[in-house]
N, C-alpha and C positions, 0 to 999 in steps of 0.2 A: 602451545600444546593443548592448553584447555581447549581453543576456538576447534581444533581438527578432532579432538574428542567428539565437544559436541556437535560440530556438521557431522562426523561418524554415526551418531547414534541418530540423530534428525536423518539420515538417508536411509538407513534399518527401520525407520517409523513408519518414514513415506513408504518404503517396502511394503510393509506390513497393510497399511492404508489403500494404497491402490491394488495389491494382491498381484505387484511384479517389480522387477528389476529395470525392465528397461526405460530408459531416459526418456523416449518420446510417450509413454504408455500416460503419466501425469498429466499431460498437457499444457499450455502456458496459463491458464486459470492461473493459479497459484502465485505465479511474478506477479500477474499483472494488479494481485488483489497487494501485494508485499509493494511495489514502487506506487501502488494507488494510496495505501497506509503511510509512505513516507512523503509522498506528495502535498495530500490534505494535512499529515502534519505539522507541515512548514521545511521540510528540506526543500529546497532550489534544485531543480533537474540542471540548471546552467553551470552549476559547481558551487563547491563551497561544502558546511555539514551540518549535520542538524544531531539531534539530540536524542537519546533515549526515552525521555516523558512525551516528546512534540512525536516521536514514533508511538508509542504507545495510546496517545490521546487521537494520532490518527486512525488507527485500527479499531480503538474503542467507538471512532463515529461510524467508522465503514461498516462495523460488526450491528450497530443499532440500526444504518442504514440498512442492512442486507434484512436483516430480521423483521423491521417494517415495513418491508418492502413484501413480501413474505406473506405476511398477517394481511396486506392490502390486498393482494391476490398479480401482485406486477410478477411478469415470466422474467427468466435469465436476460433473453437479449435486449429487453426494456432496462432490464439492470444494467449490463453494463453499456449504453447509453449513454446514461444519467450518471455511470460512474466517469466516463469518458468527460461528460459536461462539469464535474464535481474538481476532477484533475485538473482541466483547463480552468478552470475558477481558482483555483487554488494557485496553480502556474502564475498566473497575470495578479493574483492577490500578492505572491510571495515578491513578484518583481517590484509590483509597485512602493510594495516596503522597500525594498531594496534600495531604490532611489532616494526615497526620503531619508531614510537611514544615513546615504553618502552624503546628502546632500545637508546634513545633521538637523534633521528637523525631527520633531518630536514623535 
């Protein structure tokens, strides 16, 4: 009941934020910054789950990412490039622990 509270009040936000109601008006920005945050922070897009600090630790890089990106003078579509390239580093970082992991190595 708390989780539909707060998606309720997070949908009233985004309202407020984008100055409308309709679904398509946000745009996919938004996911793609939220599964980019969970990516870099060690969740596995293959399955499995990750954690609330490895999510929080990923958004606090995307966020320093996005802001010196910013200050350097890099446009949107160079960003998400580099966020695209950052994801797939991350993807093939998280598998290869994955292996090691099974395979019980250190």
């Amino acid at each position: 009941m708390l989780a539909a509270v707060l998606a309720g009040l997070n949908g009233i936000l985004e309202g407020f934020r984008i100055t409308s109601i309709d679904p398509q008006a946000g745009g996919n920005q938004i996911m793609f910054l939220a599964v980019a945050a969970a990516v870099i922070g060690g969740t596995p897009l293959t399955g499995g789950s990750g954690t609330i600090v490895s999510g929080l630790l990923g958004a606090t890089v995307l966020g320093i990412l996005s802001d010196g990106f910013t200050l350097i003078g890099i446009n949107a579509f160079t960003f998400n490039i580099i966020l695209a390239a950052a994801i797939l580093a991350a993807m093939i970082f998280n598998i290869h622990i994955g292996r090691i992991r099974r395979k019980g190595g250190k």
